[in-house]
VEXLUMDREN-7884 format. One line per field, with one value per residue: x, z, y of N, C-alpha, C in turn. Coordinates in steps of 0.001 Angstrom, whole numbers, plus 500000, padded with zeros to 6 digits. Atoms other than C-alpha are relative to their C-alpha. Layout:
n.X: [X; ...] $
n.Z: [Z; ...] $
n.Y: [Y; ...] $
ca.X: [X; ...] $
ca.Z: [Z; ...] $
ca.Y: [Y; ...] $
c.X: [X; ...] $
c.Z: [Z; ...] $
c.Y: [Y; ...] $
//
This chain:
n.X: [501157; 499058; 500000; 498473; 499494; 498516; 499326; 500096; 501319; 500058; 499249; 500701; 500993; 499428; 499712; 500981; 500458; 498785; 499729; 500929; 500034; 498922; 500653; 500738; 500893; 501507; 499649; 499589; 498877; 498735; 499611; 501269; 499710; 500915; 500982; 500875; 499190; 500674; 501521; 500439; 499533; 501059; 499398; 500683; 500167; 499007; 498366; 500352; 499513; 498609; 499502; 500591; 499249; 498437; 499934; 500518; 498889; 498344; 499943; 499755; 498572; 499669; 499819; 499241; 498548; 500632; 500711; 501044; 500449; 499035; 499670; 501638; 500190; 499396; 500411; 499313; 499261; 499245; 499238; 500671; 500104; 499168; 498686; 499239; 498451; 499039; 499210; 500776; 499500; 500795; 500811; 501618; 500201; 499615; 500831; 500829; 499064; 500278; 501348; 499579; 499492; 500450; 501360; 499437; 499375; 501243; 500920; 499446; 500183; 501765; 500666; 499173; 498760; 498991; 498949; 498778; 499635; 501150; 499619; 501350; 500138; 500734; 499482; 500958; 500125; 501050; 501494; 500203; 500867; 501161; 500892; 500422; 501519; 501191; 500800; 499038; 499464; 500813; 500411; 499212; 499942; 500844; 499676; 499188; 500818; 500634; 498986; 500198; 500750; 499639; 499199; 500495; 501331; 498949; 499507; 500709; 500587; 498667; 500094; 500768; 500064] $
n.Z: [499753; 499284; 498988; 499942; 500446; 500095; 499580; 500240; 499489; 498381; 500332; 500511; 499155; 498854; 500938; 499634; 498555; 499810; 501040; 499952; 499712; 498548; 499037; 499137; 500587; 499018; 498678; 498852; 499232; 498977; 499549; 499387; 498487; 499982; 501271; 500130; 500953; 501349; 500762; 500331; 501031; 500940; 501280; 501097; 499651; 500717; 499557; 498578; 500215; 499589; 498850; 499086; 500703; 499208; 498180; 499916; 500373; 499127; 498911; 499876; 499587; 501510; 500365; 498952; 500041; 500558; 498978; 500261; 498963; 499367; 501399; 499997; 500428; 501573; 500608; 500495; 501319; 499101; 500234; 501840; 500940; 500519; 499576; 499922; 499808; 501428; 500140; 500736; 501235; 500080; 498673; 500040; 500228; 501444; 500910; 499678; 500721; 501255; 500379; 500380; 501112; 501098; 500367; 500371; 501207; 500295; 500163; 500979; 501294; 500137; 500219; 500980; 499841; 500164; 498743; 500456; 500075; 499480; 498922; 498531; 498969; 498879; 499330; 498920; 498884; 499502; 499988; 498637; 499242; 499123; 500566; 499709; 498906; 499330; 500632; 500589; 498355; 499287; 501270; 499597; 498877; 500497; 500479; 499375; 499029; 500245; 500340; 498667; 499956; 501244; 499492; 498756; 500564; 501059; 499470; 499523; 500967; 499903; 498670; 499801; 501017] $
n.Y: [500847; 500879; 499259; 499363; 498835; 500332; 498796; 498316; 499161; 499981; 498900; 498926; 499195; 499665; 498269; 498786; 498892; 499097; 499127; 499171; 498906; 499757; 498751; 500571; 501115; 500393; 500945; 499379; 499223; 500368; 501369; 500723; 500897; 501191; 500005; 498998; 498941; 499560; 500122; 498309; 499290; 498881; 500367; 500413; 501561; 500656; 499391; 500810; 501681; 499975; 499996; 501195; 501057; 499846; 500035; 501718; 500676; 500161; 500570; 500883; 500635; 500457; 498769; 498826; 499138; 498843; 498796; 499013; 499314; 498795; 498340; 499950; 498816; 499391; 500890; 501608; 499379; 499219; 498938; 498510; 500871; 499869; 500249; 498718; 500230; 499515; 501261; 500585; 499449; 498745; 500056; 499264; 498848; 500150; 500158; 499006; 498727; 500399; 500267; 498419; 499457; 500919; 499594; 498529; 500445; 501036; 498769; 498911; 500497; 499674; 498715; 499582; 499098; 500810; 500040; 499694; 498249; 499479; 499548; 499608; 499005; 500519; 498856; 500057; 499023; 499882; 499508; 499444; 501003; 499786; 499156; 498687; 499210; 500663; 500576; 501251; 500064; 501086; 501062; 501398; 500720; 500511; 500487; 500850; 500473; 501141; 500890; 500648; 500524; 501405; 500785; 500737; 501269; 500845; 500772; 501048; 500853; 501163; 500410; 500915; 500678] $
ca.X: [776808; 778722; 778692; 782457; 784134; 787509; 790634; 790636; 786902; 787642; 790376; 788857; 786402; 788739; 790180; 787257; 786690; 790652; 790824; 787761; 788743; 791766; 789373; 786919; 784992; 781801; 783961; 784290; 786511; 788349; 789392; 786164; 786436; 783435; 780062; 778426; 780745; 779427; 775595; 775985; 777718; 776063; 777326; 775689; 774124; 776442; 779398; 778258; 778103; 781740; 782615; 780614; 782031; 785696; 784971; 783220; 786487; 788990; 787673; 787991; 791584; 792425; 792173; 794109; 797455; 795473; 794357; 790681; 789538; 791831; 791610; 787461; 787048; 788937; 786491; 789361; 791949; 794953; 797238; 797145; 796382; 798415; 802013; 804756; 807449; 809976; 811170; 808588; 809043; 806796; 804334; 800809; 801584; 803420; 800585; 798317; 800778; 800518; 796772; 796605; 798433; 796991; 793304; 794838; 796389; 792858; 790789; 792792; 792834; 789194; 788579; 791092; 793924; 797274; 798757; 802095; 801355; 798403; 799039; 796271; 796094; 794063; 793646; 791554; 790088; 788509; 784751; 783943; 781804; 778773; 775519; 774436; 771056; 768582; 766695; 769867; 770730; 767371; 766736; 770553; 769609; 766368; 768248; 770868; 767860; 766387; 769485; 769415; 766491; 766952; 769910; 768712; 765051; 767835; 769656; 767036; 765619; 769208; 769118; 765933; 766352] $
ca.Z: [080820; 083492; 085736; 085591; 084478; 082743; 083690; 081248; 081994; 085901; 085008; 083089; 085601; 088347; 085934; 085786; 089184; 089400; 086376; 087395; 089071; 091448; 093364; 095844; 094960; 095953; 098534; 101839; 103234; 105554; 106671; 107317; 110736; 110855; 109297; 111395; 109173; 105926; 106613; 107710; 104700; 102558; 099369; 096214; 096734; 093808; 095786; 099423; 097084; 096742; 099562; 101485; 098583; 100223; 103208; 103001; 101004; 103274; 106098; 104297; 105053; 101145; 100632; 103872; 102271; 099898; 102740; 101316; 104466; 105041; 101362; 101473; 101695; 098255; 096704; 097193; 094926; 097024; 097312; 094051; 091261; 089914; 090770; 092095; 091221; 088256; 087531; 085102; 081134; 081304; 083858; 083770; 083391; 080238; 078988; 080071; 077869; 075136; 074978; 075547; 072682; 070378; 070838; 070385; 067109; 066335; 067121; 064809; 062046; 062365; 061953; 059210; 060720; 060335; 063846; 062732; 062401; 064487; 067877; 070909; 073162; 076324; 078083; 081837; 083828; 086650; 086711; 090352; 092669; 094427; 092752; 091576; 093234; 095519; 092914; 091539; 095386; 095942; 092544; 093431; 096592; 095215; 092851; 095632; 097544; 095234; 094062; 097887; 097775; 094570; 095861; 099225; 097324; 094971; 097927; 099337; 096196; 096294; 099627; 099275; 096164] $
ca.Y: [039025; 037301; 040127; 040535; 043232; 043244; 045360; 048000; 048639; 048818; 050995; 053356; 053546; 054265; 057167; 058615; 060035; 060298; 062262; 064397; 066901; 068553; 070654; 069797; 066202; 064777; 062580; 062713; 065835; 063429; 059782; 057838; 055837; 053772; 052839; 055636; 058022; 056784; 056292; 060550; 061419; 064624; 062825; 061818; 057652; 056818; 058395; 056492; 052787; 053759; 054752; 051935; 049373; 050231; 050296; 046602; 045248; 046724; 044961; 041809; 039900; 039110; 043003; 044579; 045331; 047863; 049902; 050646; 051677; 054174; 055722; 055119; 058888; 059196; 056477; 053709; 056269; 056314; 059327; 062860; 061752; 064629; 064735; 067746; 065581; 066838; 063187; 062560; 063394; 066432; 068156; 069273; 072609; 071802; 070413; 072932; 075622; 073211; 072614; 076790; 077189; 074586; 075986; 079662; 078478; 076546; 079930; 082327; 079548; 079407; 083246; 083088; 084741; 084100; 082745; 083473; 087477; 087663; 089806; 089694; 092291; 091485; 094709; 094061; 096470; 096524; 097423; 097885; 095228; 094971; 096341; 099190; 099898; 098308; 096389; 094343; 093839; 092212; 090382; 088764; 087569; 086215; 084388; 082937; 081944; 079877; 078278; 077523; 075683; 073849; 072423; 071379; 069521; 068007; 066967; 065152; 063659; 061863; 060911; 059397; 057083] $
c.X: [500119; 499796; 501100; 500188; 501404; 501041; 499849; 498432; 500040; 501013; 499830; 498930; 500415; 500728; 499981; 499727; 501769; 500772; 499106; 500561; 501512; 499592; 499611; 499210; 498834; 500479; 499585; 501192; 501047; 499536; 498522; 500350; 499104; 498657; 499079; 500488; 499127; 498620; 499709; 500566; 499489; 501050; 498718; 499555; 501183; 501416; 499917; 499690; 501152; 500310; 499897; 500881; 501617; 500075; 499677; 501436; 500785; 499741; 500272; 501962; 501121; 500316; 500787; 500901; 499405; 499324; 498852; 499678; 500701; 499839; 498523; 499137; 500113; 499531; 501183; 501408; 501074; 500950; 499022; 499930; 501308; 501462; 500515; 501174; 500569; 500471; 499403; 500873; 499953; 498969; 499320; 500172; 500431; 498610; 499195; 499794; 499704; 498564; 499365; 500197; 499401; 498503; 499896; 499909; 498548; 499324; 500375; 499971; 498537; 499393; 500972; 500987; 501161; 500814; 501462; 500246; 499086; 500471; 498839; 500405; 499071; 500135; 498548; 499879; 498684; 498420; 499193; 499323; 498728; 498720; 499351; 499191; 499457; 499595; 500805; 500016; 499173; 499906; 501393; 499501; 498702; 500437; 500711; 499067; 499452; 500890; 499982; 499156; 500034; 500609; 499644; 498798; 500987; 500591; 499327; 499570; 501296; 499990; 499288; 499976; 501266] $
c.Z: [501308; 501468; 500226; 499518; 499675; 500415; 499148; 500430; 501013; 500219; 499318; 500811; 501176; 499756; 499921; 500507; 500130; 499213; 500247; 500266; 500898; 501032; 501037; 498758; 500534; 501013; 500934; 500428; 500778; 500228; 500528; 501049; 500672; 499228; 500745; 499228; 498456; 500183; 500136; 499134; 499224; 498743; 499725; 500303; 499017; 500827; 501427; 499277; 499790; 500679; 501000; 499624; 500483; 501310; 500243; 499133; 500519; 500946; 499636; 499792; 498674; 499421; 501222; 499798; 499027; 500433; 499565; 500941; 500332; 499216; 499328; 499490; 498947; 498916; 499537; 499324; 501349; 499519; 498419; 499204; 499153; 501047; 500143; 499735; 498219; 499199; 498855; 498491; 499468; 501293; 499702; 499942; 498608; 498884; 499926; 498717; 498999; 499685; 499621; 498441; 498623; 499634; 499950; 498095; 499086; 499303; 498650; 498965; 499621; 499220; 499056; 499957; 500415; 501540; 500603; 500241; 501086; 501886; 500732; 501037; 500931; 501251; 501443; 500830; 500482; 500655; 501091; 500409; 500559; 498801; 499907; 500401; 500904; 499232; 499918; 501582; 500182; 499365; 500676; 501454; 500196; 499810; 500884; 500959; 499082; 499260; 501421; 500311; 499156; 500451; 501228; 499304; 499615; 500782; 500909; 499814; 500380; 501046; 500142; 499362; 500036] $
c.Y: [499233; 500758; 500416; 501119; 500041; 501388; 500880; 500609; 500605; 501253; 501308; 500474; 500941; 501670; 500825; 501156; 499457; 500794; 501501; 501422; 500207; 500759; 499338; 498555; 500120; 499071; 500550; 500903; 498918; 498284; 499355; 498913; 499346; 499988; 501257; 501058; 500116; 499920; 501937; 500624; 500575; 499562; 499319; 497853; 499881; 499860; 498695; 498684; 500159; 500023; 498596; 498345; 499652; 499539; 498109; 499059; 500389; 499204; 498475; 499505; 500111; 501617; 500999; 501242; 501034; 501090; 500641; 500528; 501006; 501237; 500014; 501610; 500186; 499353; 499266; 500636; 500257; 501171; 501576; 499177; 500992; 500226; 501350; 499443; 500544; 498332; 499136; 501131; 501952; 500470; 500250; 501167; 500333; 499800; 500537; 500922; 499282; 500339; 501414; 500497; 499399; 500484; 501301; 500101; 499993; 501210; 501120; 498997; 500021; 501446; 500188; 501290; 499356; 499596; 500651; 501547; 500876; 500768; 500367; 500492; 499687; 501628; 499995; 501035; 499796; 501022; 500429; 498640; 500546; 500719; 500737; 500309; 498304; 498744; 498984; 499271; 498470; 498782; 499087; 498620; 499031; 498486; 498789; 498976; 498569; 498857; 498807; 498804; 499127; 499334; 499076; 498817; 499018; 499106; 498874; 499375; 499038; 499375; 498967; 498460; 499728] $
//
């Protein structure tokens, strides 16, 4: 009511978008180096009041030694979020193998088969590329077109608002 916000909230928010993803984000690709950086940024408005929000608290004095401005691009998140170091209990790939295995387990209990005896075969082959006639050819490129376009309106609805 207050307008505050307590730490676990702020923390969980921060989480969030450093839980999201390990791929590409909606950040900025690279080090932002002044405010003409963020007003040309092809990011989402939500993403550019982050970004901007950093950028406006690194410059103040009270916030320096936290280097937002530096880690602005990364909405404020410095450094990976995940880790290559061994030094920890377990790694993300562990848990990967676990989680793997746990919704393996899950599936065959589901279809009422015994985990224990059950043996999956996975046999891939490849099917060839590209498509087979003319028609598919065009219809795809139809398709990529107007994805094209969606995206772009979309990106300008955001832009605007």
């Amino acid at each position: 009511e207050t307008g505050a916000i307590s730490e676990v909230k702020l923390a969980g928010y921060v989480a969030k978008y450093a839980t999201k993803g390990t791929g590409k984000s909606e950040a900025a690709d690279r080090p932002i180096r002044s405010q003409l950086d963020i007003d040309f940024l092809r990011v989402s408005n939500h993403h550019r009041r982050i970004i901007q929000t950093a950028w406006d608290l690194g410059g103040l004095p009270q916030y320096e030694e936290l280097k937002l401005r530096h880690w602005a691009h990364m909405l404020a998140f410095r450094g990976h979020f995940l880790t290559k170091s061994r030094a920890y209990s377990t790694t993300f790939k562990t848990i990967r193998e676990d989680r793997r295995t746990f919704r393996l387990h899950q599936s065959l209990t589901a279809a009422d088969l015994d985990p224990e005896t059950t043996l999956l075969v996975n046999d891939w082959t490849f099917a060839g590329a590209g498509y087979d006639s003319d028609a598919e050819t065009e219809l795809a490129a139809g398709i990529a077109e107007r994805v094209r376009l969606d995206r772009a309106r979309n990106y300008r609805e955001e832009t605007l608002t």
